[in-house]
N, C-alpha and C positions, 0 to 999 in steps of 0.2 A: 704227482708224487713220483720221486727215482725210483731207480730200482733197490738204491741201497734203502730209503725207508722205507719200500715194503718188506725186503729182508729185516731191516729191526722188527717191522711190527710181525713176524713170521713168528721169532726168536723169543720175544715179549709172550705171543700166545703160546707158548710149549711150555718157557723156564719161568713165566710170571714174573718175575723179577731177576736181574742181573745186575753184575758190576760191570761200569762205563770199560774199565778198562780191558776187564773178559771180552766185550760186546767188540772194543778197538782190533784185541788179536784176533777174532773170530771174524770178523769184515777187512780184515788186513789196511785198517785207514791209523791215522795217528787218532790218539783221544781226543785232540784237540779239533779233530773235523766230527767225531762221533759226539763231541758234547754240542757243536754247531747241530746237527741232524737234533738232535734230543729237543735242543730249543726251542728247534722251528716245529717239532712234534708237540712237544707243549704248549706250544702258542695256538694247537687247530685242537689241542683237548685228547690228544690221542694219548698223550704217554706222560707221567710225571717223574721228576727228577726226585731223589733225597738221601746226600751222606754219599754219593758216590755210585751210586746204585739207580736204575732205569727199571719201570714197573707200569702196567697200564693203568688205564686212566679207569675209574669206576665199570665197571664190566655190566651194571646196569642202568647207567646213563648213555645215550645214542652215540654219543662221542666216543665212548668206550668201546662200542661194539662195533662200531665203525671199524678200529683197527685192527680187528679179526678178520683173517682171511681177506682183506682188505681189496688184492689183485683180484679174487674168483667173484667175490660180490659185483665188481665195479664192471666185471664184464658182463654179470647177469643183466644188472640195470642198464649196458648198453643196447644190450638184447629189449630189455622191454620197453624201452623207449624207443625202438622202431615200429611199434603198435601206436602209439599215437598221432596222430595226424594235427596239422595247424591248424587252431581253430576249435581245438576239442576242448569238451569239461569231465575231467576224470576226478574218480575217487582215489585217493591213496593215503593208507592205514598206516601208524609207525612202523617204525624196522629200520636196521641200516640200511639193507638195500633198499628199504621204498626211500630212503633221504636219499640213498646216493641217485635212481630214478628220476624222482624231484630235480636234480641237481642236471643229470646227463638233461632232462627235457626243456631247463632252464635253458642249456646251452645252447641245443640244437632245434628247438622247435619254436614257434611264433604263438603269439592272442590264444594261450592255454588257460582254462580256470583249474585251480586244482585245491577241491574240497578236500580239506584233511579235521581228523581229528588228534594232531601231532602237532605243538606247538613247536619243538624242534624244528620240523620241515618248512614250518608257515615261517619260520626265522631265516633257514637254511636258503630260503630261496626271494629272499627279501628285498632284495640289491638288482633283481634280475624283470628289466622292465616289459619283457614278452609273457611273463607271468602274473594271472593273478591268482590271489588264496582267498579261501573261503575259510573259516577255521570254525567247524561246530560247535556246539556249547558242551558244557558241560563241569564235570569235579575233574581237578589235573591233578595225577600222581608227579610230582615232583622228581622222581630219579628221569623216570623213563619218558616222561616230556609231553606226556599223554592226556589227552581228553576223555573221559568216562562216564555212565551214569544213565538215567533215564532221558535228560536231555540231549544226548547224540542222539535216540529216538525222533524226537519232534524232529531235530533239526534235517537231519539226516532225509528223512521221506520229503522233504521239500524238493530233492534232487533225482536226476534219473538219467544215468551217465550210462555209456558203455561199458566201463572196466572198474573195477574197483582193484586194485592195485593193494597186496597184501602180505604182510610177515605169519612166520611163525616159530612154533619152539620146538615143532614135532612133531612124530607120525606115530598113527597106529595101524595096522592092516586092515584091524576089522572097521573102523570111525575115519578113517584119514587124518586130517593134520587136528594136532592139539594146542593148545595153548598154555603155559604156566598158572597167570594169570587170568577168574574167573571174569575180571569184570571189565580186561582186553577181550578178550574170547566173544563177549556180548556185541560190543562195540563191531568185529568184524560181521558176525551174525546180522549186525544192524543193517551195517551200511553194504554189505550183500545184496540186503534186499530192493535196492535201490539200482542196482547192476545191473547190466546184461550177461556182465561175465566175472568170473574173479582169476586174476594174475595171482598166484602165488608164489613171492620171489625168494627162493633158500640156497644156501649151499646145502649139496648132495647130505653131507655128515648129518646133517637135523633128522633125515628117516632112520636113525641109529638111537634117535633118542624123543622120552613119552614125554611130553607134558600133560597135567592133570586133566584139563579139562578139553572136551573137544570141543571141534569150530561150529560141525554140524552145518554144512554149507553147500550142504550135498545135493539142494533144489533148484542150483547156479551150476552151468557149466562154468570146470575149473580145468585151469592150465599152470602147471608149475614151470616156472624156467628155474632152471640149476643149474650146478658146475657139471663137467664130461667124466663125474667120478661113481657116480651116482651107480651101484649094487644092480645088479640084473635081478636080485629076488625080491628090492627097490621099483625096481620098474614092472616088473610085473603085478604087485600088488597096487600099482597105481591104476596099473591100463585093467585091470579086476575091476577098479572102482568107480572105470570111466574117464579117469583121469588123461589130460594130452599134456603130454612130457616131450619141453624144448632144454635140450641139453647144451651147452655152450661151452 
């Protein structure tokens, strides 16, 4: 991705929607190269066109979220793809950055299984023959691309990886990371238990914000990789919890 589509999708995340032609003077390019960028962003799901106007792409669909913070994500996943080794069988949970993860370990690593319950990832990384996917059972929520339910259970315990590799929606001080979603929330809980460790890959801004329910994951040692933006009263309430915090 250049640099000028991560500036769109910077620009996209703040104004939500803008005109092609605002977006041309504020990148100093003509419209007719910012409607080519728009294109090629529309063709990967990140951003859609309509009447003149550029607006992202469902904000909770993976593609969506994808083009949030886009640059800081895709350094975290380069970070936690140098925790795997050739040859490994990891867990990894939805999230943009576990796709983009998925994606860096597709490139850069060899004879990987990667048990996911993200139909997204198990697609994302399809075309990439050093990889293989395992994909749980289960009920698939539709926006978010996700496997759910009591069957990730069964499926789940069949495995017994090193890392489970993991998103989230938020932090609390007193619980740690939470979740929006009750019956994502489970799912991580599940495949935790299968771990030896859990990755937790966010940008720094999510410890700003609650999600409802917690992960409750606190029987796994846990490692967050984040961006270098990440609050000192952030990190302390991590290293409080036990928490080891890789900053990037």
């Amino acid at each position: 991705m250049s640099k000028r589509d991560s500036a769109i999708l910077e620009i996209l995340t703040r104004r939500k929607r803008i005109e092609v032609s605002e977006l041309s003077e504020i990148l100093d390019v003509s419209n007719v190269t910012i409607r080519k960028d728009l294109d090629a962003l529309q063709a990967q799901g990140l951003v859609i066109r309509e009447h003149g106007f550029a607006l992202l792409a469902n904000p909770n669909d993976v593609n969506g979220r994808l083009a949030y913070h886009y640059t800081e994500k895709l350094q975290i996943a380069k970070r936690a793809a140098d925790l795997v080794k050739d040859g490994s069988t990891i867990m990894i949970e939805n999230g943009s950055c576990c796709a983009l993860l998925a994606r860096e370990i597709a490139l850069a690593k060899h004879n990987i299984t990667i048990v996911t319950n993200s139909t997204f990832i198990a697609n994302y990384v399809r075309d990439f023959p050093s990889i293989s996917t395992t994909l749980l059972g289960g009920f698939v929520q539709p926006d978010s691309q996700v496997v759910v339910g009591p069957l990730v259970r069964l499926c789940a315990r069949e495995f017994s990886v090193e890392y489970l590799f993991a998103g989230t929606d938020g932090w609390s001080s007193n619980i740690g990371f939470t979740n929006s979603d009750q019956m994502r929330a489970e799912s991580v809980r599940i495949m935790a238990q299968s771990a030896n460790e859990v990755i937790i890959l966010t940008e720094s801004e999510k410890f700003s914000s609650t999600g409802a329910v917690p992960l409750r994951i606190q029987d796994r040692p846990i490692t967050v990789i984040t961006d270098n933006q990440m609050q000192p009263m952030y990190v302390e309430q991590a290293q409080k919890l036990g928490l080891g915090i890789v900053r990037v």
